[in-house]
Backbone as XML, in Angstrom:
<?xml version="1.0"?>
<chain id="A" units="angstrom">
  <residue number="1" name="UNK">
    <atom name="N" x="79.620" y="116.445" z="121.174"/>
    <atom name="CA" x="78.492" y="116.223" z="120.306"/>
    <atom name="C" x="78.595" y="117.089" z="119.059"/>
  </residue>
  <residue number="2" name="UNK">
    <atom name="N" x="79.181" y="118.309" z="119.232"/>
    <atom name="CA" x="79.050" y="119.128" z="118.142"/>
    <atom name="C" x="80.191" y="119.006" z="117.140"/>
  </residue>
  <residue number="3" name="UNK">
    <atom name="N" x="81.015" y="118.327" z="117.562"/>
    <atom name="CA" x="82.182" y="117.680" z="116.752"/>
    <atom name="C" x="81.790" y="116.568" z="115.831"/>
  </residue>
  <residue number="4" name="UNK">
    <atom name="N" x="81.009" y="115.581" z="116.746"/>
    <atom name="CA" x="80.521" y="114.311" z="115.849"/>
    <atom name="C" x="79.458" y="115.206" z="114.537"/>
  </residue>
  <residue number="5" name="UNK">
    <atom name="N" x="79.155" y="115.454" z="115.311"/>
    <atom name="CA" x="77.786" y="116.605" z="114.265"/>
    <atom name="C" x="78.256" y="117.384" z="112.665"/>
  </residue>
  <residue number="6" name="UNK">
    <atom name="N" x="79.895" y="117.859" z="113.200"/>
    <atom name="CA" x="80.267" y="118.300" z="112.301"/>
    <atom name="C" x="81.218" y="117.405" z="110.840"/>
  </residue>
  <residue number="7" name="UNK">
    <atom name="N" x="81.611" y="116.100" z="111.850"/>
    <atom name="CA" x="82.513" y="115.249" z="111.356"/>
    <atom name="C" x="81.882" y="114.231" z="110.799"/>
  </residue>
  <residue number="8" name="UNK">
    <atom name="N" x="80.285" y="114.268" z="111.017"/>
    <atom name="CA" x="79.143" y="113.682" z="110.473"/>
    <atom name="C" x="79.200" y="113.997" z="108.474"/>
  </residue>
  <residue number="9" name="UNK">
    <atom name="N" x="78.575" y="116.007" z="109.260"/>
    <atom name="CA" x="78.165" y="116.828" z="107.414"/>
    <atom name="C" x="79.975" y="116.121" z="106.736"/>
  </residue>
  <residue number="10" name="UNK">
    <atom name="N" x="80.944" y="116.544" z="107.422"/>
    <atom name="CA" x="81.851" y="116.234" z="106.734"/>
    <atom name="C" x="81.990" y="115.098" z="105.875"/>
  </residue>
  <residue number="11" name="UNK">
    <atom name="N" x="81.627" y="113.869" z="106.280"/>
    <atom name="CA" x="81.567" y="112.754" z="105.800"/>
    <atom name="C" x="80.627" y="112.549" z="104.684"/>
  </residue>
  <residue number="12" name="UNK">
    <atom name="N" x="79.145" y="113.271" z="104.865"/>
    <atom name="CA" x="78.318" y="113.136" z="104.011"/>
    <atom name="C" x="78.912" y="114.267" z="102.941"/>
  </residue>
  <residue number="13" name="UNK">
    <atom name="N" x="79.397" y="115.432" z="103.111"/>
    <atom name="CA" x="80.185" y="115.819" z="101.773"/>
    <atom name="C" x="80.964" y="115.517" z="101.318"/>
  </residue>
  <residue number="14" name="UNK">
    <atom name="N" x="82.496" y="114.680" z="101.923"/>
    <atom name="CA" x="82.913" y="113.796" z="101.303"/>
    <atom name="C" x="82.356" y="112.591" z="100.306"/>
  </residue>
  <residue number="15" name="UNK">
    <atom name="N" x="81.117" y="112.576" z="100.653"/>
    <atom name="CA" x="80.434" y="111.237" z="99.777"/>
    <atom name="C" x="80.212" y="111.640" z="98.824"/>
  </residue>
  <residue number="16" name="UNK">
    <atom name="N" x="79.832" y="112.923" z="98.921"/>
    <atom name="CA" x="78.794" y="113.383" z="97.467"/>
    <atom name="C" x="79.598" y="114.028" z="96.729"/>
  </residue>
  <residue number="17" name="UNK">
    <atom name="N" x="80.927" y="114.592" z="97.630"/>
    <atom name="CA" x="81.888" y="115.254" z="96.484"/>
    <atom name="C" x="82.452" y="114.148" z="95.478"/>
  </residue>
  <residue number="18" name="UNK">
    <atom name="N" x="82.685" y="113.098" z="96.553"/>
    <atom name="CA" x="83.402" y="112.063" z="95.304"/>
    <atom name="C" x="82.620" y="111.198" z="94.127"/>
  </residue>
  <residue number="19" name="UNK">
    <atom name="N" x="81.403" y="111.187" z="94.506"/>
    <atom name="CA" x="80.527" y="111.264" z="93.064"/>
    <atom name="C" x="80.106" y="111.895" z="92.397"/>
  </residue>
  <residue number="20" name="UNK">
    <atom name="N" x="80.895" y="113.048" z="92.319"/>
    <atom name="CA" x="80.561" y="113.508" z="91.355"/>
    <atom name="C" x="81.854" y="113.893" z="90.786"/>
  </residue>
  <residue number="21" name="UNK">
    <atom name="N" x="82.030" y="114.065" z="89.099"/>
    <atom name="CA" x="83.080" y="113.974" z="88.014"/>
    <atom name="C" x="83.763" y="115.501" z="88.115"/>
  </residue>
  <residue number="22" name="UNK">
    <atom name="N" x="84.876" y="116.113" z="88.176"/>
    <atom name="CA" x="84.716" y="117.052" z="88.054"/>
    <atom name="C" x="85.704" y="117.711" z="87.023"/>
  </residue>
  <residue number="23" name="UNK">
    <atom name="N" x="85.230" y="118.041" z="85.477"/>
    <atom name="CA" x="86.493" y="117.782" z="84.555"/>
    <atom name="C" x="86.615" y="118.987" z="83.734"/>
  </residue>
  <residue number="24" name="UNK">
    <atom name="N" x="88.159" y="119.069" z="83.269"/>
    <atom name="CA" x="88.654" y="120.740" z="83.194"/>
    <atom name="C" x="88.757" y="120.465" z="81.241"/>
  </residue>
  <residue number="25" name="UNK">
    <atom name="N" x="88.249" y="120.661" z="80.555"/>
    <atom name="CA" x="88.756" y="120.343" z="79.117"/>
    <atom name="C" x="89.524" y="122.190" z="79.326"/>
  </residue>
  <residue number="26" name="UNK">
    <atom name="N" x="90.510" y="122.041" z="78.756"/>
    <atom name="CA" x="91.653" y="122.948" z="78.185"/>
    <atom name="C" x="91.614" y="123.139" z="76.586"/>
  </residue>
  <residue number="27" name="UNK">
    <atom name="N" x="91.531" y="124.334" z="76.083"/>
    <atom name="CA" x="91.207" y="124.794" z="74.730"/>
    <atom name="C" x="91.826" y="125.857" z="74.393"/>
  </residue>
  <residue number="28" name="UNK">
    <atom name="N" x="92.146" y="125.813" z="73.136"/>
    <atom name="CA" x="92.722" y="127.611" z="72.698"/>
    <atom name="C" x="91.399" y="127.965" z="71.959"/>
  </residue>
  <residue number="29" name="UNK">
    <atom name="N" x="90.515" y="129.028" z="72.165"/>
    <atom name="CA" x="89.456" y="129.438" z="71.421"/>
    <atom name="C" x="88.731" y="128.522" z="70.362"/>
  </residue>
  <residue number="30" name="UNK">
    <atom name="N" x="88.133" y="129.236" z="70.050"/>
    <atom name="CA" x="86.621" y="128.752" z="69.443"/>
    <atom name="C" x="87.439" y="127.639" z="67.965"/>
  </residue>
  <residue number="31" name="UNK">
    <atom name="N" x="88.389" y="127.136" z="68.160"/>
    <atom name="CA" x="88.976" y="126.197" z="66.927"/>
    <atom name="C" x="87.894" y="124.736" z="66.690"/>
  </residue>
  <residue number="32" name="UNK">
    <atom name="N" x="88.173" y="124.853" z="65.330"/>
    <atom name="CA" x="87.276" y="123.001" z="65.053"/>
    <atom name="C" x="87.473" y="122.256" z="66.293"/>
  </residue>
  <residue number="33" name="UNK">
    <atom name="N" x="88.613" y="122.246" z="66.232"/>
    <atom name="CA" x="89.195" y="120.751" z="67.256"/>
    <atom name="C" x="88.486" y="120.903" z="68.992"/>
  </residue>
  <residue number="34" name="UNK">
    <atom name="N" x="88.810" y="122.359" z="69.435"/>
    <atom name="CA" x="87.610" y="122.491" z="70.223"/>
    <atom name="C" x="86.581" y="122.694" z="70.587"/>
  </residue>
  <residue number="35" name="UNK">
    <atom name="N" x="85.482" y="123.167" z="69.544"/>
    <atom name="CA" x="84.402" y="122.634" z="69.340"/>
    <atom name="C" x="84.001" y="121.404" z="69.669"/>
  </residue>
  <residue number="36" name="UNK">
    <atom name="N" x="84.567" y="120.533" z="68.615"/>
    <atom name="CA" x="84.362" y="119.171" z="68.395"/>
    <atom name="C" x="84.701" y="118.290" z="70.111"/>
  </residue>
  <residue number="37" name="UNK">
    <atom name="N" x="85.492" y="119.155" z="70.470"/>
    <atom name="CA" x="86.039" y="117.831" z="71.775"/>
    <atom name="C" x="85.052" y="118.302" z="72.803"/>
  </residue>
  <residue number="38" name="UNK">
    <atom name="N" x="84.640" y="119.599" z="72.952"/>
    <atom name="CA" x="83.167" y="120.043" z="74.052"/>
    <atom name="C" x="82.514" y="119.519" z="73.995"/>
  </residue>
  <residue number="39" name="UNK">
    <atom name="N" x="81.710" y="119.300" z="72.268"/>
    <atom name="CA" x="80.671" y="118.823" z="71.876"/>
    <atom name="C" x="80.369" y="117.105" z="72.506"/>
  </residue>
  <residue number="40" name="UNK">
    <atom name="N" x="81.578" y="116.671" z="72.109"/>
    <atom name="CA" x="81.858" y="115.314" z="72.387"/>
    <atom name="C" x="81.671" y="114.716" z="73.747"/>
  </residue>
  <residue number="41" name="UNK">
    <atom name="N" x="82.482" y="115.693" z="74.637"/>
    <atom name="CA" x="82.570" y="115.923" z="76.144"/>
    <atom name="C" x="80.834" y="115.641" z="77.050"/>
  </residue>
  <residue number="42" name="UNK">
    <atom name="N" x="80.230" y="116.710" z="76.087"/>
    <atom name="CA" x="79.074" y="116.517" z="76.472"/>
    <atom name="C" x="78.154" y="115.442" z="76.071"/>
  </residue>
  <residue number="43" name="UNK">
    <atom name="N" x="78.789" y="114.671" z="75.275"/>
    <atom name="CA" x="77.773" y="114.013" z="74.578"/>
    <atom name="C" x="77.758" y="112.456" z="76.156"/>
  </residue>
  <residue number="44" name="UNK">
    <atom name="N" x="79.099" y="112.365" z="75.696"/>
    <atom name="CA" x="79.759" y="111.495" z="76.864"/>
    <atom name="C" x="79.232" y="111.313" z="78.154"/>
  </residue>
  <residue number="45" name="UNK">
    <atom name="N" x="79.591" y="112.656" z="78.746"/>
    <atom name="CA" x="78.767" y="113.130" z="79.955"/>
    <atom name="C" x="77.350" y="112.483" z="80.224"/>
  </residue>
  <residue number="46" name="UNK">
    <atom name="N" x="76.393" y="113.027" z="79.562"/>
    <atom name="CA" x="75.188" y="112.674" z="79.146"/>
    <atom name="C" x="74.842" y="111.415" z="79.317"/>
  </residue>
  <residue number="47" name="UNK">
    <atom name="N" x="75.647" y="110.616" z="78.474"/>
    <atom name="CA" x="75.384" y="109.136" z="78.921"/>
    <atom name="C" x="75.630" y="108.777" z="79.589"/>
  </residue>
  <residue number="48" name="UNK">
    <atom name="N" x="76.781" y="109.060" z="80.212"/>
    <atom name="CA" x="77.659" y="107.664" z="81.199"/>
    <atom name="C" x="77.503" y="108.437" z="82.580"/>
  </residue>
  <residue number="49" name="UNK">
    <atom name="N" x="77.583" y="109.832" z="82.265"/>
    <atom name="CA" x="77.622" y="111.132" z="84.009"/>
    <atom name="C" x="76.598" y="111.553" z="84.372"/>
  </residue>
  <residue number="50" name="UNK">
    <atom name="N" x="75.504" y="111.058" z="83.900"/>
    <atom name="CA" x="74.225" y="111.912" z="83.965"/>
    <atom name="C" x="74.293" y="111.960" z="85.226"/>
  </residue>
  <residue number="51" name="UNK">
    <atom name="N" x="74.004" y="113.979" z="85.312"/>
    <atom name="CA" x="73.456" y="114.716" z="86.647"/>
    <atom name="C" x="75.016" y="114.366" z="88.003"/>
  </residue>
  <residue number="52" name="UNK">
    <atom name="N" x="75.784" y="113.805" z="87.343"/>
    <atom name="CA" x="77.317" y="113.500" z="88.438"/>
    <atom name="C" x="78.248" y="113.910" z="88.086"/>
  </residue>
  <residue number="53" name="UNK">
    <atom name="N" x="78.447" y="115.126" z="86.934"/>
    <atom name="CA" x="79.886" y="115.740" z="86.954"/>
    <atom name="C" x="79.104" y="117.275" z="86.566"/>
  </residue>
  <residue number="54" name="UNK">
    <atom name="N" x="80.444" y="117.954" z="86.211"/>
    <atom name="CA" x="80.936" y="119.332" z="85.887"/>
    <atom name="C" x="82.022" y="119.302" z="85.294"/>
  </residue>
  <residue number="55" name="UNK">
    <atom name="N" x="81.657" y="119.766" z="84.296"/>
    <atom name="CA" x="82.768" y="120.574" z="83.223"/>
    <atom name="C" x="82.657" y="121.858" z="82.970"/>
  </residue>
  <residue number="56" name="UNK">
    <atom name="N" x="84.238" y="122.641" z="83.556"/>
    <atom name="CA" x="84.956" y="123.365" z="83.038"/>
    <atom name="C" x="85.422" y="123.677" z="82.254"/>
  </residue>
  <residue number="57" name="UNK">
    <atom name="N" x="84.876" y="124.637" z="81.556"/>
    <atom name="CA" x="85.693" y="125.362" z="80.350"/>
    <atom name="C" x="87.346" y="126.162" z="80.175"/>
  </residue>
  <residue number="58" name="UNK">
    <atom name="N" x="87.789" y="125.604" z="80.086"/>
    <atom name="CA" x="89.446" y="126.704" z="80.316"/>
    <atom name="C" x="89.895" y="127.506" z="78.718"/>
  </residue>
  <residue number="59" name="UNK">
    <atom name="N" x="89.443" y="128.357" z="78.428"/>
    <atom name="CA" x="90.475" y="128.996" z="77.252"/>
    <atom name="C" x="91.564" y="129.395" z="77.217"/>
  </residue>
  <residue number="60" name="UNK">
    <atom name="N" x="92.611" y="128.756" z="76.703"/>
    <atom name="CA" x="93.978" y="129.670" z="77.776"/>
    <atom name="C" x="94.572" y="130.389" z="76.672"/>
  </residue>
  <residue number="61" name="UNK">
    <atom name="N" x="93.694" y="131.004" z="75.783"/>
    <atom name="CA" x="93.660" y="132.240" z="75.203"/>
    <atom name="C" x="93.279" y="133.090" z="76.056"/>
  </residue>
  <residue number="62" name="UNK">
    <atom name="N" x="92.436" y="133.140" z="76.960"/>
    <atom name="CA" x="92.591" y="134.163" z="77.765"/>
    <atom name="C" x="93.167" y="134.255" z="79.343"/>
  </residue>
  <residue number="63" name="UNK">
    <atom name="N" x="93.754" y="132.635" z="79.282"/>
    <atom name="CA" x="94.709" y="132.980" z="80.264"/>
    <atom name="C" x="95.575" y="131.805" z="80.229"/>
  </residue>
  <residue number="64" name="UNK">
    <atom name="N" x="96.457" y="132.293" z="79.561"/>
    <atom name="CA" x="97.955" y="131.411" z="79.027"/>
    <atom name="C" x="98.428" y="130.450" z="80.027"/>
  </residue>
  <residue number="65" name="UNK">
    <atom name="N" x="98.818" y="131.460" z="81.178"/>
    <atom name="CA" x="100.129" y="131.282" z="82.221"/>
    <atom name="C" x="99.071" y="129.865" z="82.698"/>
  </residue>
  <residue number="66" name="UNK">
    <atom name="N" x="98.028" y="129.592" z="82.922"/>
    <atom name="CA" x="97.299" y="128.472" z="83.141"/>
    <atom name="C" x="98.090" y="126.951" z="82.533"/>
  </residue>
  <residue number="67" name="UNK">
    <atom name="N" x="98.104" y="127.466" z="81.323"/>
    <atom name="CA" x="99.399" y="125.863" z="80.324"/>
    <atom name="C" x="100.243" y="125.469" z="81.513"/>
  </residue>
  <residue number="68" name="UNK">
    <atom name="N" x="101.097" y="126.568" z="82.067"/>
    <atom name="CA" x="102.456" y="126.069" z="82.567"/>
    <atom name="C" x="102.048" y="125.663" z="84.036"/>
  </residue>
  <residue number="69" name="UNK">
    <atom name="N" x="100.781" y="126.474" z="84.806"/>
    <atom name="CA" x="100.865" y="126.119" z="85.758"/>
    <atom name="C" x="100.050" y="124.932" z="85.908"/>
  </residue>
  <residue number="70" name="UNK">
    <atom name="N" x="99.250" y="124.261" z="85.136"/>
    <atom name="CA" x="98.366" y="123.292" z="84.852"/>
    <atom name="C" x="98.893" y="121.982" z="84.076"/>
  </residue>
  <residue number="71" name="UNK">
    <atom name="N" x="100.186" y="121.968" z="83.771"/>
    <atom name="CA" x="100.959" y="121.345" z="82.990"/>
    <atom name="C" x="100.241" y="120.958" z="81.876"/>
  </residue>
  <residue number="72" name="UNK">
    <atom name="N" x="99.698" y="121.798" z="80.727"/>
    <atom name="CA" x="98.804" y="121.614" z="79.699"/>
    <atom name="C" x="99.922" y="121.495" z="78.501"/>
  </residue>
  <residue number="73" name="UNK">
    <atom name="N" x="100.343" y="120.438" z="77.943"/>
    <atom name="CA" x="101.007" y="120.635" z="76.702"/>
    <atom name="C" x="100.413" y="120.523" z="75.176"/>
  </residue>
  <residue number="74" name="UNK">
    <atom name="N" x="99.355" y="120.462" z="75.447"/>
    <atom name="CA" x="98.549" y="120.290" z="73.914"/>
    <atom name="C" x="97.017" y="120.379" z="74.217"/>
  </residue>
  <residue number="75" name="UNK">
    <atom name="N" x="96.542" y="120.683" z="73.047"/>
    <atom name="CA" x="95.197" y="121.375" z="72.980"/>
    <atom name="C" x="94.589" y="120.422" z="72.000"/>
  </residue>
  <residue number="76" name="UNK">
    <atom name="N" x="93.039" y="120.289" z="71.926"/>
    <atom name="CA" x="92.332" y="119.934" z="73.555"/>
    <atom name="C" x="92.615" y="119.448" z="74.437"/>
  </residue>
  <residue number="77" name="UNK">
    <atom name="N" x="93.005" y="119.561" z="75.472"/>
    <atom name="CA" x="93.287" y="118.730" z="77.031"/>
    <atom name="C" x="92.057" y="118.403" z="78.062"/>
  </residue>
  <residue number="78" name="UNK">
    <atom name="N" x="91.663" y="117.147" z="78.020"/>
    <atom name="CA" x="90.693" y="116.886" z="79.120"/>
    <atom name="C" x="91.312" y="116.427" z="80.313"/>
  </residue>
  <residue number="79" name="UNK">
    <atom name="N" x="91.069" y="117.129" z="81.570"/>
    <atom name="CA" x="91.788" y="116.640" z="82.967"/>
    <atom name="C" x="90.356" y="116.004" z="83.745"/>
  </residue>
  <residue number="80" name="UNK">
    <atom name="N" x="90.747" y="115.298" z="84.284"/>
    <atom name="CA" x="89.639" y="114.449" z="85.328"/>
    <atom name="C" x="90.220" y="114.902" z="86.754"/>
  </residue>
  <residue number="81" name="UNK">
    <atom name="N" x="89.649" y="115.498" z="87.113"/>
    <atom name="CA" x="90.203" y="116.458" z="88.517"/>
    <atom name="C" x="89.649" y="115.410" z="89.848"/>
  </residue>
  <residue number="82" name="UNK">
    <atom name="N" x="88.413" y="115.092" z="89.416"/>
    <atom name="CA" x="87.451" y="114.449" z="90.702"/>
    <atom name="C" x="86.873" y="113.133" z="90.268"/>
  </residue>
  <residue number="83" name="UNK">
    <atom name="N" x="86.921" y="111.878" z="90.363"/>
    <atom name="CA" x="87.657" y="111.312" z="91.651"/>
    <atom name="C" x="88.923" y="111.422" z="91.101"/>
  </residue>
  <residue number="84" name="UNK">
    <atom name="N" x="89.575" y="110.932" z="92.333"/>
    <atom name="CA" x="90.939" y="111.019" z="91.681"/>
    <atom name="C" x="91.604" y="109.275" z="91.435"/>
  </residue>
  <residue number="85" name="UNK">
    <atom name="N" x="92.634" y="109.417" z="90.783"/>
    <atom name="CA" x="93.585" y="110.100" z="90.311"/>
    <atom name="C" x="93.403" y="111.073" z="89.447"/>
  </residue>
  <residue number="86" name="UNK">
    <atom name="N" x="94.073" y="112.240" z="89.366"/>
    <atom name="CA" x="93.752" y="112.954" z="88.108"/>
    <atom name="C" x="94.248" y="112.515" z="87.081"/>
  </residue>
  <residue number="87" name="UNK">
    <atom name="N" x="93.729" y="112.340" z="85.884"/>
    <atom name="CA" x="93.915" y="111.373" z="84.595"/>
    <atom name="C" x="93.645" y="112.590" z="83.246"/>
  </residue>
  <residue number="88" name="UNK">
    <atom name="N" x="94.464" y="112.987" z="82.322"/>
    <atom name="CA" x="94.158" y="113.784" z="81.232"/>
    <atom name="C" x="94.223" y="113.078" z="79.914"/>
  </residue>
  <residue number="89" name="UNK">
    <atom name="N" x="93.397" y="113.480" z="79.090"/>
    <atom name="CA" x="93.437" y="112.821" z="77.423"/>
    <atom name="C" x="93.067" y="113.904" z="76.701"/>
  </residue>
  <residue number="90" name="UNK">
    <atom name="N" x="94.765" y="113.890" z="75.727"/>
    <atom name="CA" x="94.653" y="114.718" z="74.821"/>
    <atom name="C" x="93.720" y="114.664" z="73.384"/>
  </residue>
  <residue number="91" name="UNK">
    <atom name="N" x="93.417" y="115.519" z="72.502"/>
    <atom name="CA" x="92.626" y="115.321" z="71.572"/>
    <atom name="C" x="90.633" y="115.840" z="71.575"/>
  </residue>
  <residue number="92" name="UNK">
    <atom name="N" x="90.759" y="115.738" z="70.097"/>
    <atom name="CA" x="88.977" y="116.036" z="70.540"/>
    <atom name="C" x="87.961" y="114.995" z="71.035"/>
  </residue>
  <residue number="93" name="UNK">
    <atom name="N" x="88.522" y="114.239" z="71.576"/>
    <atom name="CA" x="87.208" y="112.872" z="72.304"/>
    <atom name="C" x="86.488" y="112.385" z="71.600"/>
  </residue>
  <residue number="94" name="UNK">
    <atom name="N" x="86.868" y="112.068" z="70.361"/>
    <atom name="CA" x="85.693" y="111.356" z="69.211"/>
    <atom name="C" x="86.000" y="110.332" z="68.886"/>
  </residue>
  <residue number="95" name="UNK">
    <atom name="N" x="86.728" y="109.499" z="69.910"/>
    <atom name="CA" x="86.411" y="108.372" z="70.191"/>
    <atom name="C" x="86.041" y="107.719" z="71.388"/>
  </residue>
  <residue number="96" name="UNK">
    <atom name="N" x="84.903" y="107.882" z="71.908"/>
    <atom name="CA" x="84.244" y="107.738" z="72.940"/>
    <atom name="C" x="84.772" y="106.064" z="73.742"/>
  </residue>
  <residue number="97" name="UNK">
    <atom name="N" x="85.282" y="105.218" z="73.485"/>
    <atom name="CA" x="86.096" y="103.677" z="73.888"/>
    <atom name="C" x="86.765" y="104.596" z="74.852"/>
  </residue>
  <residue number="98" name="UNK">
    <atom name="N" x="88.146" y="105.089" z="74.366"/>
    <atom name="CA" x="89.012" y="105.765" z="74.187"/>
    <atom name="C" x="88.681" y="106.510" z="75.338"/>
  </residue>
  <residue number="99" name="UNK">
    <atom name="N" x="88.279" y="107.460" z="75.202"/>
    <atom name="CA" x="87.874" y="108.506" z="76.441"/>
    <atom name="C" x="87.331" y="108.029" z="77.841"/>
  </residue>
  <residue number="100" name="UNK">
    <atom name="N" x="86.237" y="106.780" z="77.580"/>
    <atom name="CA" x="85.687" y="106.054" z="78.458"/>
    <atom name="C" x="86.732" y="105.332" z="78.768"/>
  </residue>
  <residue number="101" name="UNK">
    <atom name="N" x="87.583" y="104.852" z="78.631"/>
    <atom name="CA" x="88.757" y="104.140" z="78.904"/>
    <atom name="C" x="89.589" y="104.868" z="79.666"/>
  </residue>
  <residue number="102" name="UNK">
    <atom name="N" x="90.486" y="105.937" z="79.446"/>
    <atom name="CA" x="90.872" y="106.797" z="79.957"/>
    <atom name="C" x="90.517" y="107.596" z="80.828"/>
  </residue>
  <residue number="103" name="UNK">
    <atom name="N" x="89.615" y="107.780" z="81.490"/>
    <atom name="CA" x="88.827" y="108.306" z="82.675"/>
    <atom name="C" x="88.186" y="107.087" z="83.355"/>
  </residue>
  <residue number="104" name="UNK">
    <atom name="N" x="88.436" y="105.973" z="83.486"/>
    <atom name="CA" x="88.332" y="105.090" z="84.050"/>
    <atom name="C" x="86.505" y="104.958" z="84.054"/>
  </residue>
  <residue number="105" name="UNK">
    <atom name="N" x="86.135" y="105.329" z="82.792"/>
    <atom name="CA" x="84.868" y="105.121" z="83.192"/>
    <atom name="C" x="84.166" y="103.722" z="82.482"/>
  </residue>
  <residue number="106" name="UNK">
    <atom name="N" x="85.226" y="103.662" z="81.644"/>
    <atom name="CA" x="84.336" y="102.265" z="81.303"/>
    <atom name="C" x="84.329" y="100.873" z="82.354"/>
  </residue>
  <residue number="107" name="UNK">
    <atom name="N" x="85.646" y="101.492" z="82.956"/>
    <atom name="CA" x="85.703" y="100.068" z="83.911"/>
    <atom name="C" x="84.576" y="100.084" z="85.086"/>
  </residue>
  <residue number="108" name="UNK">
    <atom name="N" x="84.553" y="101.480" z="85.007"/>
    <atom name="CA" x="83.127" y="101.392" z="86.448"/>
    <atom name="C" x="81.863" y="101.308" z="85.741"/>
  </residue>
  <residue number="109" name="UNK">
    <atom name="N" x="81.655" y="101.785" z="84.128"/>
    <atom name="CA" x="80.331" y="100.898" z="83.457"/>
    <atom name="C" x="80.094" y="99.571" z="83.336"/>
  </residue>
  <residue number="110" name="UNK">
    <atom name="N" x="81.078" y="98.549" z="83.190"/>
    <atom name="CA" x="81.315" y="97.216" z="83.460"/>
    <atom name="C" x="80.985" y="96.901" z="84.776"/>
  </residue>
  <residue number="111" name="UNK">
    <atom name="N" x="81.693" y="97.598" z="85.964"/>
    <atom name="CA" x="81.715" y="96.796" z="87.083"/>
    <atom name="C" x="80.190" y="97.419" z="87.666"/>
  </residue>
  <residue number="112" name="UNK">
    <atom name="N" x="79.282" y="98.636" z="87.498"/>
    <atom name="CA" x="77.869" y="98.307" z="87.869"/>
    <atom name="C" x="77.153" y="97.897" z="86.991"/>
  </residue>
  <residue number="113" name="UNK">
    <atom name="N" x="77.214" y="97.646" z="85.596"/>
    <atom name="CA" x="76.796" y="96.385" z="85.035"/>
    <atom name="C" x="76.847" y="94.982" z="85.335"/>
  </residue>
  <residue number="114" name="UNK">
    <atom name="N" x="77.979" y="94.738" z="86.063"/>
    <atom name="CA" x="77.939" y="93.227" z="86.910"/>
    <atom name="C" x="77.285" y="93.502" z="88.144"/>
  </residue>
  <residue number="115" name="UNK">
    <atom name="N" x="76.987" y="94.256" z="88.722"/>
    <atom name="CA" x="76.694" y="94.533" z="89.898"/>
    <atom name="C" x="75.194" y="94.421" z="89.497"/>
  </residue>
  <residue number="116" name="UNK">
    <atom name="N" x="74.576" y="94.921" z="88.493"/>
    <atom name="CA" x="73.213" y="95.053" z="88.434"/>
    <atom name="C" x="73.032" y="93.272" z="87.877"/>
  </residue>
  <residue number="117" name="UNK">
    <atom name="N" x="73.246" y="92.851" z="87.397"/>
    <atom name="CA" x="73.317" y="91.819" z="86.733"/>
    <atom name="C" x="73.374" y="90.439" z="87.792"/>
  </residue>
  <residue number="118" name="UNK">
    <atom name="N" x="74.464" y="90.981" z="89.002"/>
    <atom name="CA" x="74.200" y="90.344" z="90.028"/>
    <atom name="C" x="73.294" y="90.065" z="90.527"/>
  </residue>
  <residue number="119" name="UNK">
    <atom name="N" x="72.419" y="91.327" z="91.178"/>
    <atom name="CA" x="71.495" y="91.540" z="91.582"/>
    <atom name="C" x="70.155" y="91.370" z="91.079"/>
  </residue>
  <residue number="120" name="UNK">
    <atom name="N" x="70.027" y="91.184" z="89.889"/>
    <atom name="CA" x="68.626" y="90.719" z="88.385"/>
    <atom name="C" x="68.983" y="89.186" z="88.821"/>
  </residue>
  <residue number="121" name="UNK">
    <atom name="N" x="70.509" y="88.560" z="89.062"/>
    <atom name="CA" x="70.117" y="87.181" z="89.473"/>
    <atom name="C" x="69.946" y="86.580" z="90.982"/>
  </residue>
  <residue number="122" name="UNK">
    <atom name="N" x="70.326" y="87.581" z="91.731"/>
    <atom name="CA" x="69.852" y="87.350" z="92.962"/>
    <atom name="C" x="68.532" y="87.136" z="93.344"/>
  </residue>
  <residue number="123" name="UNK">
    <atom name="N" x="67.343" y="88.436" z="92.835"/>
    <atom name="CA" x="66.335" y="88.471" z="92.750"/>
    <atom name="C" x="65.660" y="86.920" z="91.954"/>
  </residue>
  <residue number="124" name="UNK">
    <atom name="N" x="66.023" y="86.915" z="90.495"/>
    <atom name="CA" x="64.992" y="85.571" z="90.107"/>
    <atom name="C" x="65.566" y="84.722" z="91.099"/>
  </residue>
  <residue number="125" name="UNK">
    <atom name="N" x="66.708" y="84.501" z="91.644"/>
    <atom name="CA" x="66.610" y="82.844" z="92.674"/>
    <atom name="C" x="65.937" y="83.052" z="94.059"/>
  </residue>
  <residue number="126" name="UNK">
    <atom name="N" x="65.694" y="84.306" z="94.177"/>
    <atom name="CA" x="64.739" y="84.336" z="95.579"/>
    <atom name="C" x="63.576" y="84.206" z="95.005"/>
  </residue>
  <residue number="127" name="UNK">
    <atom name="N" x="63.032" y="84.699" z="93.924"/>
    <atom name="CA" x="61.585" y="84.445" z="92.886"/>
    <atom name="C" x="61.727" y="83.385" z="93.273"/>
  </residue>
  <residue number="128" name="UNK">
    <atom name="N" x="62.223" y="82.653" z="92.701"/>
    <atom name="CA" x="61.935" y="81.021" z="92.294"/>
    <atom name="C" x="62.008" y="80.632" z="93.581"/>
  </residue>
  <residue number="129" name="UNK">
    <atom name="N" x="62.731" y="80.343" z="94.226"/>
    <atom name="CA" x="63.059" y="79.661" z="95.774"/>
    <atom name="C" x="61.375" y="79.828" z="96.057"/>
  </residue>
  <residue number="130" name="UNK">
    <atom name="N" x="60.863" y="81.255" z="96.148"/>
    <atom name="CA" x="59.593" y="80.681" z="96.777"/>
    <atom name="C" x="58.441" y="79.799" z="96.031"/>
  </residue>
  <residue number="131" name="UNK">
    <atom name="N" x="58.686" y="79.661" z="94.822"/>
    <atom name="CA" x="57.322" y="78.708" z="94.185"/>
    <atom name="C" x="57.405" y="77.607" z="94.555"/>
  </residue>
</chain>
């Protein structure tokens, strides 16, 4: 019993870990370009992640050896750590297509947009069915 019990929470944190985003932007200090790609990051977030990710800040001004062991070759670097695959896009994110594309998020804004859309027509044909 205390196994199922445990292999239970396990499952329910598996659920909740994987909805939620969990993403590393990579930066050399306070530069335009990273500014601009945080700023962006968040803007993104906001819309499409609300309250389902985390972002990480990495400066690897203050810790370099991070590049090599993180395979970071250019700055700004956004990594998508959670769900996976892990997926990175270089640049400051100001083109939001682009970014949403690359983190696979536009395809899952599409596909619960059909999903809701489904369901808005499921509902009116049970409406109607009963008049």
């Amino acid at each position: 019993m205390a196994n199922e019990d445990k292999a239970s929470r396990n499952e329910v944190k598996a659920t909740r870990e994987a909805s939620e985003w969990v993403l590393r932007l990579y930066v050399a200090g306070q530069t335009r370009n990273s500014v601009k790609a945080f700023a962006n990051l968040k803007r993104i977030c906001e819309e499409h992640l609300e309250g389902k990710h985390s972002i990480e800040l990495i400066d690897l001004l203050e810790n370099p050896q991070l590049a090599k062991e993180h395979q970071i070759l250019a700055i700004p670097t956004l990594v998508r750590k959670l769900p996976p695959p892990v997926k990175k896009i270089i640049g400051d994110l100001s083109k939001p297509e682009r970014v949403l594309a690359g983190l696979d998020l536009l395809r899952m804004c599409n596909r619960f947009r059909k999903d809701d859309d489904e369901e808005e027509e499921n509902r009116t044909e049970r409406h109607c069915a009963g008049l």
